[in-house]
N, C-alpha and C positions, 0 to 999 in steps of 0.2 A: 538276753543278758549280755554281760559284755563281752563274754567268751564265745560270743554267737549261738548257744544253746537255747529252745525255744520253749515255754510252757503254756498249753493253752488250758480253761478252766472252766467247765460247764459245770452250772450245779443245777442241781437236782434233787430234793428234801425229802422227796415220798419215802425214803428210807433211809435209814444212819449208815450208808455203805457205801463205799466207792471203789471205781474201776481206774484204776492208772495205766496205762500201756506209753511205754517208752520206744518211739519209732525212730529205728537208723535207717537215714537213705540210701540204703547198699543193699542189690537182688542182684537174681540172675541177669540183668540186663547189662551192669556194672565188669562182668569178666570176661573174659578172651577166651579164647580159643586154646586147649590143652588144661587150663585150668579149670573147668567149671566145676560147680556144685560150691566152690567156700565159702558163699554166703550161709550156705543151707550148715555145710559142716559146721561152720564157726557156732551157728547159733545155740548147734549140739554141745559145742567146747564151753559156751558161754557159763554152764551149768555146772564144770568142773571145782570152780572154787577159786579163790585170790589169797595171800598170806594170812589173812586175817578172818576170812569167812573159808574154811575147807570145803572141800568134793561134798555135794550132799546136805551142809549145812545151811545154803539159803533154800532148800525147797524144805526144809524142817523147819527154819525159823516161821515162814509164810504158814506154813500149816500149823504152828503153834501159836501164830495169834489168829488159827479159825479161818484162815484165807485161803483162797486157789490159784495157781500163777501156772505157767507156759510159755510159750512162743510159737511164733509161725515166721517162713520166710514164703515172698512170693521174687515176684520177675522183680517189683519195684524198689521192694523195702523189707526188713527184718524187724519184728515187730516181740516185744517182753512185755508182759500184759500180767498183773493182781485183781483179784476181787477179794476185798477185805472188808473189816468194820472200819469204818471213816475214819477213827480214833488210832488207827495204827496206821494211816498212809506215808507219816515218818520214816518206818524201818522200812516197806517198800522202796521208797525213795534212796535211803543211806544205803538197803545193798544194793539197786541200782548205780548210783552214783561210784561203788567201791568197783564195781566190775566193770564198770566203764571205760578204769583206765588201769585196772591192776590185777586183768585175768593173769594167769599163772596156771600153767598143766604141764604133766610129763610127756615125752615122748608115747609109753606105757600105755597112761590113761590117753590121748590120739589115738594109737593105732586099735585100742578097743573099741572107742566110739565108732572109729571108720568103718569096724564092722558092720556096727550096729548100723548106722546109715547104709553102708553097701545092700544089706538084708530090705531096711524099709523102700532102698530100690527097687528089689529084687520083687518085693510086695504089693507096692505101689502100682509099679510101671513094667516091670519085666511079664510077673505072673497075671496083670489085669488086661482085659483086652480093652477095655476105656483109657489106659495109660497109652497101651501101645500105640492106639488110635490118636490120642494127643497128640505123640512124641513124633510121631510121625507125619501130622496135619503143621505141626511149628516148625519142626525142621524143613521140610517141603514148601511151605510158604513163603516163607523168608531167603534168601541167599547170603546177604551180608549182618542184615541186622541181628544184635545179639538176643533178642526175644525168641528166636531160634532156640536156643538154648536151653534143655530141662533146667528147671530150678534146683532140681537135687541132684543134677550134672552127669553126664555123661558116665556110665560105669567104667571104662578105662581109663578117664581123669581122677576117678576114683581110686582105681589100684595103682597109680603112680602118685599122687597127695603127699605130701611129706609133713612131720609137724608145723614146719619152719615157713612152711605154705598158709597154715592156717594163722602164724603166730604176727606172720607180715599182712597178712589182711585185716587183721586186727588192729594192727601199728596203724595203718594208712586210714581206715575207716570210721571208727570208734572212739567218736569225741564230741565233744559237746557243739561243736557249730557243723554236727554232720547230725544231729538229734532235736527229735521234738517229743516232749512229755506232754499225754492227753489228761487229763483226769475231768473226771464227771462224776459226781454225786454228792452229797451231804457235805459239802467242805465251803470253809471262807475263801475264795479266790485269793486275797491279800497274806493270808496264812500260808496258801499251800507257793503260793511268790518267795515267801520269806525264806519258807522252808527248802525250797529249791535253790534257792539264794546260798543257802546255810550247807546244802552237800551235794551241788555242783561248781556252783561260783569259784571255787576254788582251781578246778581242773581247766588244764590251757588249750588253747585251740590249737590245734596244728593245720598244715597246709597241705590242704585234701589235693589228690593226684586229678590232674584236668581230664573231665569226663568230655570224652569228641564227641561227637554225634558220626554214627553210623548210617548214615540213610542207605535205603534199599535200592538198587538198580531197576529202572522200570522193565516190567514185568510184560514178556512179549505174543504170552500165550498161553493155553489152560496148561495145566499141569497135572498128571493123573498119575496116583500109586497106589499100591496096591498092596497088603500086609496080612501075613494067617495069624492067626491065636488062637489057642483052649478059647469057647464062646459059646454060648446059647443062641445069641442071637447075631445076626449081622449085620452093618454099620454102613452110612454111607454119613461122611461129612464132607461138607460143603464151604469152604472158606475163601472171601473175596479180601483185596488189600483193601484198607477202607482211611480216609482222613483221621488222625487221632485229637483228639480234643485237645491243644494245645496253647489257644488261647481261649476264653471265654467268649470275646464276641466273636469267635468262628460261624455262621449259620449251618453247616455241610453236616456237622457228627451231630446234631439236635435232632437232625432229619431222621440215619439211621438208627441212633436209639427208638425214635418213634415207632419207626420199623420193626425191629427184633419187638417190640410191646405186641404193636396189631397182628404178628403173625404167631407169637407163642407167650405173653405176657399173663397170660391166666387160662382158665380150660376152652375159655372161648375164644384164644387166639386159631387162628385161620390153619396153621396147621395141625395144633390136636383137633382142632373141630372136622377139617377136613379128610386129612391124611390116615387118622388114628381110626375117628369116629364113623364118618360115613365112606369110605372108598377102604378103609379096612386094607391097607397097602403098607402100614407103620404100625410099630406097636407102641412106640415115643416119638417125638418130631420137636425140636427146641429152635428159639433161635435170641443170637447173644453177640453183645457187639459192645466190644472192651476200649471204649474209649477215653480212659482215662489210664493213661500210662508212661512211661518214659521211653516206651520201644514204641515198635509199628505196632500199629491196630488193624485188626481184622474180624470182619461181618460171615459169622460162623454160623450154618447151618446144619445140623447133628441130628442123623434119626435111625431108628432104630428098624430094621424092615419086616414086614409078617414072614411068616417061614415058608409061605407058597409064595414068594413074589421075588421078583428078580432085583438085583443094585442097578439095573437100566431102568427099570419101571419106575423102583422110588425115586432113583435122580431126577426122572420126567417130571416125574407130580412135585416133585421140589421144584422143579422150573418155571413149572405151570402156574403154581401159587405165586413167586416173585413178578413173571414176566404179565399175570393178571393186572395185579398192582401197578406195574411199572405202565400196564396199556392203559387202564380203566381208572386207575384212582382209588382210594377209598373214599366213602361218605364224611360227615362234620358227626354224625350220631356215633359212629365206629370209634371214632379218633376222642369223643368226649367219652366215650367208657373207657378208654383207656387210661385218658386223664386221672376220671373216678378213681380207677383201679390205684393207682399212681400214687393219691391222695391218701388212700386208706394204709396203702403202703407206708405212708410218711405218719401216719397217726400209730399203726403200729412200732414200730422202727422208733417213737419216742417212747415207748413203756420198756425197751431195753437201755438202760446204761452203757451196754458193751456195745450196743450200734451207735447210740448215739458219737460215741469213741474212736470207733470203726473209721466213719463217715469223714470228721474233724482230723484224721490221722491222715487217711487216705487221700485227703484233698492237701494236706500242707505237706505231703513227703512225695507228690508228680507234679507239684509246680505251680498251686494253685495257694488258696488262704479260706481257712474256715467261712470267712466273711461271705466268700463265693456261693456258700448252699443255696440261700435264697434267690441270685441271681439265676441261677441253672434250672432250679425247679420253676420260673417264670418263663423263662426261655424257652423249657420243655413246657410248660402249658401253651404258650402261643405258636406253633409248630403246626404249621397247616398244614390240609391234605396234600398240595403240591409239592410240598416238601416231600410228605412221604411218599410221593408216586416220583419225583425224583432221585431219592434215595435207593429206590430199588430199578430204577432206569440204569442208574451209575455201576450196579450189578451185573459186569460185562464177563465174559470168557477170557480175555488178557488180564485179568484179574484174581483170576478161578485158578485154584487148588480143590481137584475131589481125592479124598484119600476114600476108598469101600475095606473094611477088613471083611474079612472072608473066616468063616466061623471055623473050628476044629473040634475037632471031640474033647470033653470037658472033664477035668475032676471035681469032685463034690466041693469044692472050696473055691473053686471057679466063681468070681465074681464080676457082675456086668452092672456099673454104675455109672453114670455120667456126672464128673465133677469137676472144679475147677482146680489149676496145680497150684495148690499151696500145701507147704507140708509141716507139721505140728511135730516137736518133739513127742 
């Protein structure tokens, strides 16, 4: 539009509903130093209410026409998300539109929610040992770059947060040529255009603060830390600096996605089959390679160790699996089941609405355009095995972050899960 606001429009008829999530280009990657977590905060404030719509009142409107709405912020983006009947994506849209540029909160209501977030820190990442193990694997890995950064920020930027902290991040970020609107399902494209026309068109673009690029200082040697927590179990991850997918024809990030598939991409990736199953050395083994981002990317390997085996032992056999690959190769038969696997992924992944939304959001808010899916998914199919015995050659020790947590005695509410940081009002 001409305010630079962007709407994309996937439909989808199998049923009269639709999914709208309205993505701001503003994450943890976006803040500095002393300041973190506002993305995360803000999105908490976003809920408070505008002159027109009060505290409370858009999560009752939504539920009184039958709908579900939320939000998540991650590193990249800050994402407001409905699932309604088709027939109401309007009032979606209009209170979208009204909070866009006309939040309004007390001092009051801030310093309640700060709690509330300080607590889901406290939750999340203080009391979990899969947090601390994160927080401590990004912070470690990185020196300059802001991916460093928790998403729901440092808990001392926290107790120093001011209203007027949240109220300026709002001013600066939160406008139509900083946003893109997904929607996907039962709708006329030219309708839901019009309608976007009709209650954002109006709001003006402002001039977003120039985002530097922070690159990372080459990295001149492993780096090893070491961390206790309440735990059940013990932890070793493994994280290398890795290329981040920044243009499309890049060949180098195709390779290690392939990678993270053949070595953990279903039960018969190389390491549950190895490490889990037959050598009985792990009791999880994952691997995950985030390259689609606005910060540094990193090729993370995460496992979970049996309770008679040592963090020297599993890192072994975590080495032993990479530097296999990196000597020997894999096969064209390995690399086509993973393809498969990949495929069926993408057949499921269209009978949700919400992913198909996900996908289309996530690509036009790191730099990329819906248009791209097809091209990547091509790319990833013709990925040969030298690629991926490549990609795990490039897996050197000057590269290498190992963080091991070291288990503690447990309260019953002690929980051990491995997930990704994104955090959901």
């Amino acid at each position: 539009m001409a305010n630079g606001f962007k709407i994309v429009v996937e439909r989808d008829t199998r049923s009269p509903v639709v999914v709208s999530q309205l993505w701001y280009r503003i994450g943890s990657v976006d803040e500095v130093n002393g300041h973190t977590g506002l993305s995360h905060l803000l999105e908490h404030m976003m809920f408070k209410g505008t002159p027109t719509v009060p505290d409370g009142e858009y999560s009752r409107r939504i539920a009184q026409a039958g709908g579900k709405e939320n939000a998540f912020t991650s590193r990249d983006y800050t994402v407001y998300f409905q699932q309604l009947a088709a027939k109401h994506l309007p009032l979606a849209m209009k209170l979208e539109a009204d909070r866009m540029r006309n939040l309004s909160f007390s001092d009051d209501a801030f310093r309640r929610e700060l709690e509330v977030v300080k607590e889901e820190r406290r939750w999340r990442t203080d009391d979990k040992p899969t947090g601390v193990l994160f927080e401590a694997l990004y912070a470690n890995a990185f020196m300059a770059n802001p991916v460093r950064y928790p998403v729901i920020g440092w808990m001392d930027d926290l107790d120093h947060t001011k209203p007027d902290d949240a109220r300026q991040w709002y001013r600066q970020w939160y406008a139509p040529n900083n946003a893109t609107l997904v929607v996907v399902g039962d709708v006329e494209p030219q309708a839901v255009f019009a309608e976007a026309q009709k209650q954002f068109g109006g709001l003006p673009a402002v001039a977003l603060p120039e985002r530097r690029p922070q690159q990372e200082p080459e990295q001149k040697g492993i780096r090893r830390v070491s961390v206790k927590a309440p735990s059940r179990l013990g932890f070793v991850a493994m994280a290398w600096q890795a290329p981040r997918l920044s243009r499309i024809d890049l060949a180098d990030p195709y390779g290690y996605f392939m990678l993270a598939e053949v070595l953990s991409g279903d039960s018969a990736g190389r390491l549950p089959r190895t490490l889990v199953r037959e050598q009985s050395i792990a009791q999880s083994a994952s691997a995950n390679y985030d390259a689609l981002g606005r910060g540094g990317a990193l090729f993370t390997i995460i496992a979970s160790r049996a309770a008679d085996k040592t963090d020297t032992a599993l890192e072994a056999a975590i080495r032993a699996q990479v530097a296999r690959i990196a000597k020997d190769g894999i096969g064209e038969q390995e690399l086509e089941r993973v393809r498969l696997q990949m495929d069926a992924e993408r057949i499921y992944q269209r009978d949700s609405m919400f992913a198909q939304a996900m996908e289309i959001g996530t690509l036009e808010s790191v730099g990329f355009s819906w248009r791209d899916q097809d091209t990547m998914r091509q790319r990833l199919r013709a990925v040969t095995p030298a690629e991926v015995q490549k990609a795990a050659a490039a897996l050197i020790d000057d590269r290498l972050t190992v963080v091991t947590l070291t288990p503690q005695p447990v309260s019953r509410d002690t929980q051990n899960d491995i997930k990704g940081e994104s955090f959901v009002r």
